[in-house]
N, C-alpha and C positions, 0 to 999 in steps of 0.2 A: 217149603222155603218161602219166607217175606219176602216182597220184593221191597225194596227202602232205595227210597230219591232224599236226596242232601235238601234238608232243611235251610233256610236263607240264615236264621238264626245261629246254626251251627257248623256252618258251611262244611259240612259231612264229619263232622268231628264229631268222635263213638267213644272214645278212650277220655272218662273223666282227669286223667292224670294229665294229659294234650298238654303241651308246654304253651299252645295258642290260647287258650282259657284263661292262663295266667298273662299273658300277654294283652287279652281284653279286657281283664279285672284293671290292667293298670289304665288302659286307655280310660275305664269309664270312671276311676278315680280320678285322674286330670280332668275330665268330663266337670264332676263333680265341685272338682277343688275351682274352675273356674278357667282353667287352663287350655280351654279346649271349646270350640263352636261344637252344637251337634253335627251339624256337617261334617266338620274335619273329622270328628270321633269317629263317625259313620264310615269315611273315605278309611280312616287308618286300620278298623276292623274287618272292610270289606262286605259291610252289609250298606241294607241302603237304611234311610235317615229314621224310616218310619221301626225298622226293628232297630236299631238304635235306641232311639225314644222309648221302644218295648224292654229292650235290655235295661236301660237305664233306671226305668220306673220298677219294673220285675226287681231288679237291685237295690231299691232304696226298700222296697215293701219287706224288704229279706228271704225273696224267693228263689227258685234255685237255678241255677245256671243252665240255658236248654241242652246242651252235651250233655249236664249229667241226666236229668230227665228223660231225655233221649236214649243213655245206656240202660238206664231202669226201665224204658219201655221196650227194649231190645231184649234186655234179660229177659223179663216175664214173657214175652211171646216166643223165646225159646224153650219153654219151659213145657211137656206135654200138655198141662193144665190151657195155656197159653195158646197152645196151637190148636188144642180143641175149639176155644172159645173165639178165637180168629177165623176157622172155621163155619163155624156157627151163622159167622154175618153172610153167606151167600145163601144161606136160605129163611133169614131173619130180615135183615135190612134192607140191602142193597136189594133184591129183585123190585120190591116198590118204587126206590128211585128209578131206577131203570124202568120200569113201566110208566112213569112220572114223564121220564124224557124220551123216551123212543115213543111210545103208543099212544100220549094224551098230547104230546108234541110241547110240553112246558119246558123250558131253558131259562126263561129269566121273569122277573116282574114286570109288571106292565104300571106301579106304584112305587113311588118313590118315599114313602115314611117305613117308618119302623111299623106302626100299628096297621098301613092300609097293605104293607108287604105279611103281614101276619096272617090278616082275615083272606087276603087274596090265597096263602097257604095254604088254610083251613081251608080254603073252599074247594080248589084241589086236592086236597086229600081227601074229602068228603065223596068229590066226583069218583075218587078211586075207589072208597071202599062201596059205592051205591054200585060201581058196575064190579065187583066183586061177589056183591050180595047178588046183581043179578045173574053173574055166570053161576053161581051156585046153584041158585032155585031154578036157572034152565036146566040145569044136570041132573036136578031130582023131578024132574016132569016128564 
């Protein structure tokens, strides 16, 4: 079983058909047409301003409404194929982060750009796989 927490964007709406989808299409058409502050739009859908903004732009690019996407990502992870591959991240991905934040003690940046938050990354991940490398060649000594 997934466990799935309600998205801001789709305030838990799974059902592409949701009569609230169509109720947001109209909001973010008055959005549009001029009729509408992003704030208020924001207030009248019940998200805050900043997915708003996401909605609104996702919308003009002609992308797809996060409900539906949302049931398309629901489908496929119910799908055997799907639940293997969701599987897969607890012994793929996720142990690194977690050894990231519990044993190297990393939580947040100490660098505030894009490129010094990058290298600062790399350079913990590097720390991880160096003491990876050396639990290994302790195990074969």
């Amino acid at each position: 079983e997934v466990l799935i927490t309600p998205m801001p964007a789709t305030n838990g709406i799974t059902d592409p058909d949701d009569p609230r989808i169509a109720e947001r299409h109209a909001v973010l058409d008055r959005l549009d047409a001029g009729e509408l502050t992003l704030k208020a739009a924001a207030a009248e859908m019940a998200v805050s301003e900043t997915w708003a903004r996401h909605l609104r732009d996702e919308r003009r690019r002609g992308g797809t409404d996060p409900a539906r996407l949302r049931k398309q990502m629901l489908d496929r992870l119910a799908s055997d194929e799907g639940k293997a591959l969701y599987a897969r991240r607890k012994i793929t991905v996720e142990p690194v982060f977690g050894n990231i934040k519990a044993n190297l003690g990393f939580r947040r940046f100490s660098r505030r750009t894009i490129p010094a938050a990058l290298s600062e990354w790399r350079l913990i991940c590097s720390v991880h796989n160096l003491l990876k490398l050396r639990r290994m060649r302790l195990a074969t000594i």
